[in-house]
KOLTITI-9114 format. One record per residue (C-alpha): x, y, z; residue in three letters. Coordinates in steps of 0.001 Angstrom, whole numbers, always signed. Layout:
N
<nutor><X>X</X><Y>Y</Y><Z>Z</Z><res>ALA</res></nutor>
...
END
This chain:
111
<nutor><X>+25366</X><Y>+52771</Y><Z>+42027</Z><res>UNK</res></nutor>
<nutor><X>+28382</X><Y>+52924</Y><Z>+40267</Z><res>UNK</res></nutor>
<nutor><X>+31650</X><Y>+54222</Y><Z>+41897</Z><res>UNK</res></nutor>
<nutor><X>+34967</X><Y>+55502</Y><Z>+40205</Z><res>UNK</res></nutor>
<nutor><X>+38797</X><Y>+54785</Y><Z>+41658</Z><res>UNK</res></nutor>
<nutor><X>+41098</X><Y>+56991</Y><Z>+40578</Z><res>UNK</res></nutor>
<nutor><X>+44622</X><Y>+55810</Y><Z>+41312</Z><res>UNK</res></nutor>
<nutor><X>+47515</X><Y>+58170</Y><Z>+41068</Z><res>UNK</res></nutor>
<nutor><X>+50692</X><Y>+57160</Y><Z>+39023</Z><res>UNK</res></nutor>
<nutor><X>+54261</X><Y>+57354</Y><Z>+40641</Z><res>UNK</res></nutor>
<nutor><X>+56810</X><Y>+56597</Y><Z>+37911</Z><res>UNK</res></nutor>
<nutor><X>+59664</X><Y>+57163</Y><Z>+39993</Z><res>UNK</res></nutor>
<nutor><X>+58285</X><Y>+54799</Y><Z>+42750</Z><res>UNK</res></nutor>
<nutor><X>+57451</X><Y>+51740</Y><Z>+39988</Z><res>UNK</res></nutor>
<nutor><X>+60651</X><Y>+52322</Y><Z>+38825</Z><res>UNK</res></nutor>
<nutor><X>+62507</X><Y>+51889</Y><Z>+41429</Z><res>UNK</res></nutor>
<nutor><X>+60300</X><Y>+49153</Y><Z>+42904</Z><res>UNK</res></nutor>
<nutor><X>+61408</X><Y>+47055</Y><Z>+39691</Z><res>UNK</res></nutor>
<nutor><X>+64962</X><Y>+47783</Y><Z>+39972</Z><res>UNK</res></nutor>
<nutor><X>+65047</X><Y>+46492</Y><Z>+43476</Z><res>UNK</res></nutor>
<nutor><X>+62656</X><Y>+43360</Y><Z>+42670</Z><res>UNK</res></nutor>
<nutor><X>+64836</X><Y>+42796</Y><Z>+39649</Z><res>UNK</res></nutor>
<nutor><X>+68013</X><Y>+43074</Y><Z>+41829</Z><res>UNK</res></nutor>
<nutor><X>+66259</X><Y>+40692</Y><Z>+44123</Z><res>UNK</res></nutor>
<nutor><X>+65995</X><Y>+37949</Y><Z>+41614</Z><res>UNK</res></nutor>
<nutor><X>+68955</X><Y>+37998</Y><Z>+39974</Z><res>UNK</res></nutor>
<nutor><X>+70599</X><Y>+37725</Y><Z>+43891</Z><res>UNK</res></nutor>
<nutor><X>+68344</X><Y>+34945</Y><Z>+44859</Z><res>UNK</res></nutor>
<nutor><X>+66296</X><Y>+33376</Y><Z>+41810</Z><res>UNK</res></nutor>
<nutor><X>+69793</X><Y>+31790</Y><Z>+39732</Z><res>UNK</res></nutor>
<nutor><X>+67653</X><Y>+29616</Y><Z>+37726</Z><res>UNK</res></nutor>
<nutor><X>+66711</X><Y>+32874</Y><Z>+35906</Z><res>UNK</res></nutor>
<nutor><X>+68676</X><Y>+33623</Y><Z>+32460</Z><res>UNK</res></nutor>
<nutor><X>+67196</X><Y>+36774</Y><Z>+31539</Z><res>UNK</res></nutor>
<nutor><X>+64395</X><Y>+39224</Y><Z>+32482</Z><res>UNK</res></nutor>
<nutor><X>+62531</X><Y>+41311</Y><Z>+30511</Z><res>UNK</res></nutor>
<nutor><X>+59738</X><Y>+44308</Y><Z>+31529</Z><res>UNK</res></nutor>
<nutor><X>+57133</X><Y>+44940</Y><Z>+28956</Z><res>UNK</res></nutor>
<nutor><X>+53478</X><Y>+46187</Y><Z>+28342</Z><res>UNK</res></nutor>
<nutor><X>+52296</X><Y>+49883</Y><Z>+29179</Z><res>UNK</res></nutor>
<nutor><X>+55014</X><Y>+51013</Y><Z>+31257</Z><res>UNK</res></nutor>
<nutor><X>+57840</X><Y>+50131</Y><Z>+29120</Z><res>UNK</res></nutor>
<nutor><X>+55850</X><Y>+51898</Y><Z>+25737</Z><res>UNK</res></nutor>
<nutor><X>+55596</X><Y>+54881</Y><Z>+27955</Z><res>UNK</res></nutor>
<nutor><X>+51575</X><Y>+54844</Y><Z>+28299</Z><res>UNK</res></nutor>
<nutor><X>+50504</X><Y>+53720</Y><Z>+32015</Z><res>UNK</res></nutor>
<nutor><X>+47353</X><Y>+54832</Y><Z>+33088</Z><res>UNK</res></nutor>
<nutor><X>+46041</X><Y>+54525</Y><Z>+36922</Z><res>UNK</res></nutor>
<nutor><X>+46044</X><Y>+51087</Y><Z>+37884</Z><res>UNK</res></nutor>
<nutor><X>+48489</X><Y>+50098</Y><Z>+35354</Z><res>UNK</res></nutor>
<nutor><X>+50007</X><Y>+46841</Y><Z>+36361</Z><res>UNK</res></nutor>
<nutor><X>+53664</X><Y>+46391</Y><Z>+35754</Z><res>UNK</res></nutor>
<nutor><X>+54420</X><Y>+43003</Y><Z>+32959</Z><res>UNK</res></nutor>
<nutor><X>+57290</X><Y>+40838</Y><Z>+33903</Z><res>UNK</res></nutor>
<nutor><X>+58973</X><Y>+38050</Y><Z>+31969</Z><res>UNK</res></nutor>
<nutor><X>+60858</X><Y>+35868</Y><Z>+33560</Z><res>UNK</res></nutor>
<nutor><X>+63247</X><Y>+32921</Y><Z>+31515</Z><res>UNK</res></nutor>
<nutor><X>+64290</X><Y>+30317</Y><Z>+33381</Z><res>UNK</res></nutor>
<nutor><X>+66608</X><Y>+27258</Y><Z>+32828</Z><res>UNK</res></nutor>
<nutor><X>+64466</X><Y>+24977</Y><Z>+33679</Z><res>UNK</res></nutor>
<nutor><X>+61571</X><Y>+23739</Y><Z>+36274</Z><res>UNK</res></nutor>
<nutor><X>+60057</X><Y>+20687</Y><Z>+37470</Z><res>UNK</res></nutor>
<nutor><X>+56193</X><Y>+22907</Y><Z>+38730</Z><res>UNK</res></nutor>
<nutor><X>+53895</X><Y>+23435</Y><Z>+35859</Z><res>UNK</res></nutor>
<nutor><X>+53711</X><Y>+27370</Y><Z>+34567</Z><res>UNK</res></nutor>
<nutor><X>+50598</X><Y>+28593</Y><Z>+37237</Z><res>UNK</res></nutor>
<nutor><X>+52999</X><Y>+27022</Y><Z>+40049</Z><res>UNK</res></nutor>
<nutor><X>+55461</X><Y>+28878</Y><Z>+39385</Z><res>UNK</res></nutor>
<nutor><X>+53977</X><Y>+32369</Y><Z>+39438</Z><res>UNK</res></nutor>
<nutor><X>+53920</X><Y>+32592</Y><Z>+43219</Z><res>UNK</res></nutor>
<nutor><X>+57885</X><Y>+31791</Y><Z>+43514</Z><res>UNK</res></nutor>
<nutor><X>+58367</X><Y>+35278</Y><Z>+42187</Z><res>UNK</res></nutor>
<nutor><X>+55834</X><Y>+37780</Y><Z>+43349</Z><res>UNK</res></nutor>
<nutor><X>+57251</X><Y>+40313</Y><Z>+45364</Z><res>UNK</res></nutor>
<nutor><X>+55735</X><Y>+41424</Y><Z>+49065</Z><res>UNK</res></nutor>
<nutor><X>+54448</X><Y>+44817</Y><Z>+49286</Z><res>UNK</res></nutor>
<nutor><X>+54895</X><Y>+46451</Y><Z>+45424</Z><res>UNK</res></nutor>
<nutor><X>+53380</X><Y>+49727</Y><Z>+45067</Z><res>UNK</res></nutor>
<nutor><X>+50895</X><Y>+48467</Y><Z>+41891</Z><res>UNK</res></nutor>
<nutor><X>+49712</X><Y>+44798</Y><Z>+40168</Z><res>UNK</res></nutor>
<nutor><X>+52202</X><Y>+42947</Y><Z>+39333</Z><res>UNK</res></nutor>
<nutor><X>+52413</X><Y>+40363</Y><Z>+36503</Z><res>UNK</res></nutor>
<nutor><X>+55027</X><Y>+37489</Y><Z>+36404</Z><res>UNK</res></nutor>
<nutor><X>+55312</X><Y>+35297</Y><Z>+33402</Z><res>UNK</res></nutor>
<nutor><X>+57786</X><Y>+32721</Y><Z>+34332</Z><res>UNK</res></nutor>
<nutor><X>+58686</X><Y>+30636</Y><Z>+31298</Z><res>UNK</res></nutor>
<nutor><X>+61333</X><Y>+28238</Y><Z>+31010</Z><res>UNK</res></nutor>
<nutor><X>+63833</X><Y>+28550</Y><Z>+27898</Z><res>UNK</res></nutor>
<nutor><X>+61929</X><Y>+26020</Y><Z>+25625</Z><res>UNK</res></nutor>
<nutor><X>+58618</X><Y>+27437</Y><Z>+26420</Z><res>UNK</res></nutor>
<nutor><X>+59560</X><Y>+30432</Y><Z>+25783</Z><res>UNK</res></nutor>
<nutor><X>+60871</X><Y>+29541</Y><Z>+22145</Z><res>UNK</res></nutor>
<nutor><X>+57797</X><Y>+27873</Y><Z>+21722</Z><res>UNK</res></nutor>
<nutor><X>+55571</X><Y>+31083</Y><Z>+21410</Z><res>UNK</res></nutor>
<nutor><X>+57726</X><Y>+32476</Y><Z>+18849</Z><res>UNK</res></nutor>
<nutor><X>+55462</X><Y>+29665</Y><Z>+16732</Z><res>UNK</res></nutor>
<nutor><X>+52338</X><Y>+28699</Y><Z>+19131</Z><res>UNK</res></nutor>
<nutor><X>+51688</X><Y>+32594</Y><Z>+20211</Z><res>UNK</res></nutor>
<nutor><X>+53738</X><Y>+34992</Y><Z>+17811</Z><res>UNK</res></nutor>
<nutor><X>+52044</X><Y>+38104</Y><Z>+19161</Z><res>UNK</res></nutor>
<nutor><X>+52682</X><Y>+37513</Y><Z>+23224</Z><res>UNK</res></nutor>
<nutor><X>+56242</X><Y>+36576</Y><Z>+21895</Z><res>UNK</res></nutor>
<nutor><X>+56876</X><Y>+39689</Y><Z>+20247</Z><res>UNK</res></nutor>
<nutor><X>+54710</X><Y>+41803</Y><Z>+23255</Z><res>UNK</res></nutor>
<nutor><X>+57263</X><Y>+40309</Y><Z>+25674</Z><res>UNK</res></nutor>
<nutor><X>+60496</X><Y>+40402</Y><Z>+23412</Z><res>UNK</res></nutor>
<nutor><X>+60015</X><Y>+44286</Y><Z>+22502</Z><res>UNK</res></nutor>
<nutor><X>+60114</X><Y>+45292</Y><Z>+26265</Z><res>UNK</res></nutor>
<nutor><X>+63396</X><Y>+46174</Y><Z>+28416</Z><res>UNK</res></nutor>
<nutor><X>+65788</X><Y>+43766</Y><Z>+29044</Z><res>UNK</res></nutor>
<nutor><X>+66681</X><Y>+43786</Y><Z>+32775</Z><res>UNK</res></nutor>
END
């Protein structure tokens, strides 16, 4: 039997759930240069269950990328959340090795 969950959207909530993570990191996290939110909330077309897509740039780091991830989850955000913690030179690396995450990521909101 197949089941269907409908999950409600509340802008206004992920909104300001970002804002305060965001003002979280930037407090805390000073490795991080610049942050950027992208992907269907930023183009204005979340559906239910909609995730929210964060970039993070960092100086530098001495864990591999999937180590990272965990450093910068928040506790208790109202959807999925997405972190993409790249350091500078990775992240100039996609421009060439993965043009089309690049640009995803680049045409978001810089925070």
């Amino acid at each position: 039997m197949n089941s269907v969950i409908i999950k409600s959207i509340d802008r206004k909530r992920v909104e300001q759930a970002v804002k305060d993570h965001i003002g979280y990191l930037r407090n805390h996290c000073h490795e991080i240069v610049r942050m950027i939110w992208f992907g269907s909330w930023i183009k204005g077309i979340p559906r239910p269950g909609s995730d929210v897509d964060l970039c993070l740039i960092l100086r530098d780091s001495d864990k591999p990328f999937r180590e990272r991830i965990p450093d910068y989850l928040p506790a208790g955000f109202p959807v999925g959340i997405d972190v993409f913690p790249y350091t500078v030179q990775e992240f100039e690396k996609l421009q060439s090795t993965c043009p089309q995450w690049y640009c995803e990521m680049i045409s978001g909101r810089e925070m």
